[in-house]
N, C-alpha and C positions, 0 to 999 in steps of 0.2 A: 771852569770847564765841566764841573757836574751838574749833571741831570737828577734831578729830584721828585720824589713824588711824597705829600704827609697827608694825614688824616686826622683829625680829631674829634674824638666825638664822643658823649654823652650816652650811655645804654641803658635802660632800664631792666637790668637785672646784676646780680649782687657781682664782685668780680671774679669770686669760685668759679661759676658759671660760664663767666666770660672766656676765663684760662681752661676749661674744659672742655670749651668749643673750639677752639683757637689748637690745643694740642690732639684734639681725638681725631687723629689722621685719617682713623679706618671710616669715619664717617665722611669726610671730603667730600665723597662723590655724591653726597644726598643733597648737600648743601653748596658748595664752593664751585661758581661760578668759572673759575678765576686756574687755579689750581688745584686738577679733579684728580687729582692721587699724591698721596705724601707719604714717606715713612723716615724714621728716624728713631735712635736712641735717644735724641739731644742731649750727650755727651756733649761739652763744648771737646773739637778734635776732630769731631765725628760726621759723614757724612747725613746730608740730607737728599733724599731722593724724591725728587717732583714732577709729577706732569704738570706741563703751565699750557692754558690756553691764550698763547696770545693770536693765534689765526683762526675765523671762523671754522675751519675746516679738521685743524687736527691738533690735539695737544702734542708739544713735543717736552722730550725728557730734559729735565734740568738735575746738576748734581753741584750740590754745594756743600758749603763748611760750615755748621756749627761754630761761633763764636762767642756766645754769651747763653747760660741759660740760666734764671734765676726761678727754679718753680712758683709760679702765682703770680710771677710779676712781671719779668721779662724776656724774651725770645729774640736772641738776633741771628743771625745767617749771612754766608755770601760767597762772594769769589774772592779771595786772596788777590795782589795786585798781580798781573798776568806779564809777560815777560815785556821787558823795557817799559813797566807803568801802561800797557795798553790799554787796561781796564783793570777796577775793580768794583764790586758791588757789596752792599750791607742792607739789608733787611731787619727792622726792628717790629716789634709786638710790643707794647706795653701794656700794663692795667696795673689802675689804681684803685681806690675807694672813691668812691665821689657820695653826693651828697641824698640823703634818703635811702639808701641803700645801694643807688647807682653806680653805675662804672664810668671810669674816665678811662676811654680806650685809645691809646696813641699807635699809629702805624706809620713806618716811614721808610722810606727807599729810594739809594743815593748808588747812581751810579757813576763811578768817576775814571780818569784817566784818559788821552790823548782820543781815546775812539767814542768817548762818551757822545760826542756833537754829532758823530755821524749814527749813532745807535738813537739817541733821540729824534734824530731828522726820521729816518726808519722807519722808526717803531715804538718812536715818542706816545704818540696818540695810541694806540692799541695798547701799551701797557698803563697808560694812565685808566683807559676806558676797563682793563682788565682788575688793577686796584680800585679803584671804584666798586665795582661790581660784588669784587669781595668785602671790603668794607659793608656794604648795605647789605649784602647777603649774612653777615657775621653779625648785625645788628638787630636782623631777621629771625634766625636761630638763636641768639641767646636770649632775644624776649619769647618768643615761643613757650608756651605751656609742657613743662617738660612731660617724655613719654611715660606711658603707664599702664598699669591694666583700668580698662575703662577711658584710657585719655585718646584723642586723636595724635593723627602720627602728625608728626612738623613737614612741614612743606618749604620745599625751597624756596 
């Protein structure tokens, strides 16, 4: 009964990089397609505050819970299961080392619980098309020549 969505992919840039695009919330909006405002301690406990765009038209506010955070390596998130198992959601980040200096960048998101069928019927495809987006947007910004004096600015 859950809904899934993963990524895997290879980046060319070191995985510092990768874990410093992925946490530097205040930039979001230069860059992330997907989810154009974040803020957080990442405290696991602690809330996470997000605009998510999944409708052409307006992002709307999401709040969630911190449940893993390993600095440099891994980022999870989500909904706690919601009352009688209706839903719950997990969002994961990972980075590893990969090979040449690259990054193995894992992402993945599991929504599960009795409404899971009807939230993928829904709004299956716009959230799929909305990870997507941020994946290759992430993969964007971390190969990007980082900023500088003398350097150009990174583009979305």
């Amino acid at each position: 009964m859950a809904f899934s969505i993963h990524h895997e992919l290879e980046i060319a840039a070191s995985p510092s990089r990768v874990w410093q695009v992925i946490t530097d919330f205040a930039a979001y909006p230069e860059w992330n397609p997907f989810v154009v405002a974040c803020e957080s301690s990442l405290a696991p406990g602690d809330p996470i505050l997000m605009r998510v765009h999944v409708f052409s038209s307006f992002a709307q506010a999401q709040r969630e819970t911190v449940f893993e955070h390993v600095s440099g390596e891994r980022l999870c998130y989500g909904l706690a299961s919601q009352a009688l198992g209706a839903m719950a959601s997990r969002r994961c980040h990972q980075v590893r080392a990969g090979a040449g200096g690259h990054t193995r960048y894992e992402s993945s998101f599991e929504l599960s619980g009795w409404l899971a069928p009807l939230v993928k019927a829904l709004l299956g495809r716009r959230l799929q098309h909305g990870f997507d987006a941020m994946a290759a947007a992430l993969v964007r910004r971390a190969e990007a020549p980082p900023e500088g004096p003398g350097s150009m600015p990174m583009r979305p």
